[in-house]
C-alpha atoms as one frame of an Amber mdcrd trajectory, in Angstrom:
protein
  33.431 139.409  89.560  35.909 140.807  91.817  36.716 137.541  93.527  37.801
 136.133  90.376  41.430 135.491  90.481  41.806 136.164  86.561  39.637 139.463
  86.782  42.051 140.617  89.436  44.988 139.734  87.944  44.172 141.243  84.503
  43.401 144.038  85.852  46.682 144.818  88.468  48.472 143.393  85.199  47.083
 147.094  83.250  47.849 149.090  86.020  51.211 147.274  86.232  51.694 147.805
  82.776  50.632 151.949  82.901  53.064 152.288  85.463  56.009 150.817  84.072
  55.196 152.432  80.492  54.859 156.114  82.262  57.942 154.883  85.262  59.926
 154.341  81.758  58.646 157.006  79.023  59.954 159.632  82.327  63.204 158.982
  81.547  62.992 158.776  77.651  62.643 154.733  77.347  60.228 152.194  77.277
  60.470 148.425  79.161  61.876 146.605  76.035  65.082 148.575  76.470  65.420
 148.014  80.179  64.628 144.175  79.211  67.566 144.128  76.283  69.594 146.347
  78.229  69.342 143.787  81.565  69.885 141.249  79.421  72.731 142.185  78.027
  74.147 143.219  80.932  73.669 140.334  83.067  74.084 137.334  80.354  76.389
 139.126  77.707  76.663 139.262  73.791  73.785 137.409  71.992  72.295 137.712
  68.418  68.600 138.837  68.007  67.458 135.518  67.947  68.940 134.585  71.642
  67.699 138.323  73.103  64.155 137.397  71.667  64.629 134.100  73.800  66.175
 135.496  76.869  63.496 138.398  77.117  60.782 137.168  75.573  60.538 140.077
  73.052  59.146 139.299  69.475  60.916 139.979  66.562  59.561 142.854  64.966
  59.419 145.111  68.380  63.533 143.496  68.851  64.493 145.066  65.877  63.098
 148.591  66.597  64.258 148.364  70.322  67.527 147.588  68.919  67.421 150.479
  66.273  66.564 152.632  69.243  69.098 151.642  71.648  71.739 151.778  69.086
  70.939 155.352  68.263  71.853 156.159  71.458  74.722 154.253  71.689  73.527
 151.652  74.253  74.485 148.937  72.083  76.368 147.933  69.379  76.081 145.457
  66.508  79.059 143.458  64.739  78.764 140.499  62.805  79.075 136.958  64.510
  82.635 135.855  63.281  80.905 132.490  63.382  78.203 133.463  61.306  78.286
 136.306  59.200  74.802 136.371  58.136  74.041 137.270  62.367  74.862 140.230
  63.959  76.284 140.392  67.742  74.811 142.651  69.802  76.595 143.658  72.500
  75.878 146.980  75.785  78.108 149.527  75.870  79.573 151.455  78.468  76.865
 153.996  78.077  74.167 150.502  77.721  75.449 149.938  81.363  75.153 153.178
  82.594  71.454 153.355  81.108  70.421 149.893  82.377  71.185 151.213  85.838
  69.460 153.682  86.015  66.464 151.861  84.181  66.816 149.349  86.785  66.185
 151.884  89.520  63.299 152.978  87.542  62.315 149.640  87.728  62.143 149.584
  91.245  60.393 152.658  91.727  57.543 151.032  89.912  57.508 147.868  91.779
  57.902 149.956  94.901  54.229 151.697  93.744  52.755 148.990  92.529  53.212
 146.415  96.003  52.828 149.482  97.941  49.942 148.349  99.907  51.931 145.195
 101.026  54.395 144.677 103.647  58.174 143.044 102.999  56.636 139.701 103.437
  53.656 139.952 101.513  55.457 140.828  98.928  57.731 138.196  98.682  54.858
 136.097  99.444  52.558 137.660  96.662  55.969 137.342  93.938  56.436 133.745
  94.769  53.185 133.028  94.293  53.179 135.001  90.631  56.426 133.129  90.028
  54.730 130.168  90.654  51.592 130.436  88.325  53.879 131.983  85.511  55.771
 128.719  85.337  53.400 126.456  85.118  51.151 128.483  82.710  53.927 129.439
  80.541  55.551 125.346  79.836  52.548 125.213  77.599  53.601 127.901  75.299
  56.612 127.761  72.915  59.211 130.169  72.969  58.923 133.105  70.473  60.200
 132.197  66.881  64.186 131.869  66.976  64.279 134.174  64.015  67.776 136.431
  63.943
């Protein structure tokens, strides 16, 4: 069983996931906000509808991410002036601050997780990922373009 590709992968995919869940609930957040917050950040403004495309995020977990982050004044909401019926959301200066230091957060946990590989294995081993998540993932549609 162990030199099944899928068995190993699932399995570094839970660890993966515990570490980034515990790397994140440390500093009071979970990965959804780091994805939003990233998001935001690097592509600007959107409504729900394009964050749940950008990040991959469905729905009913964008709405209480949202909720969350705007509680804390990460991000704000205004209505599209193209489209009332949408809100905007767009990252604060406080958002920016927090996706910075998620994002080092972030790196902490990759640094754990590919600890047992060298600079070029890595790379290697995340080309390789990047690689099999394209291909598997053109035969799924993107999450519902609900707003």
């Amino acid at each position: 069983m162990r030199n099944l590709p899928s068995y190993l992968l699932t399995q570094t995919a839970m660890h993966a996931g515990r570490l980034v869940t515990e790397g994140f609930a440390a500093a009071g957040a979970r990965g959804y906000h780091y994805r939003l917050l990233a998001s935001l950040v690097e592509d600007g403004p959107a409504s729900q509808a394009t964050l749940g495309r950008r990040t991959g995020i469905h729905l009913s977990d964008m709405v209480t991410a949202l909720n969350e982050l705007e509680a804390g004044a990460y991000v704000a909401r205004a209505p599209d002036p193209a489209d009332r019926r949408r809100n905007v959301i767009t990252v604060t200066d406080a958002g920016r601050d927090r996706a910075a230091e998620l994002a080092e957060r972030a790196a902490a946990v990759q640094e754990q997780l590919l600890a047992p590989l060298d600079p070029a294995e890595r790379e290697q081993f995340t080309a390789l990922l990047a690689k099999l998540y394209e291909h598997h993932r053109q035969g799924f549609p993107p999450p519902s373009p609900m707003s």
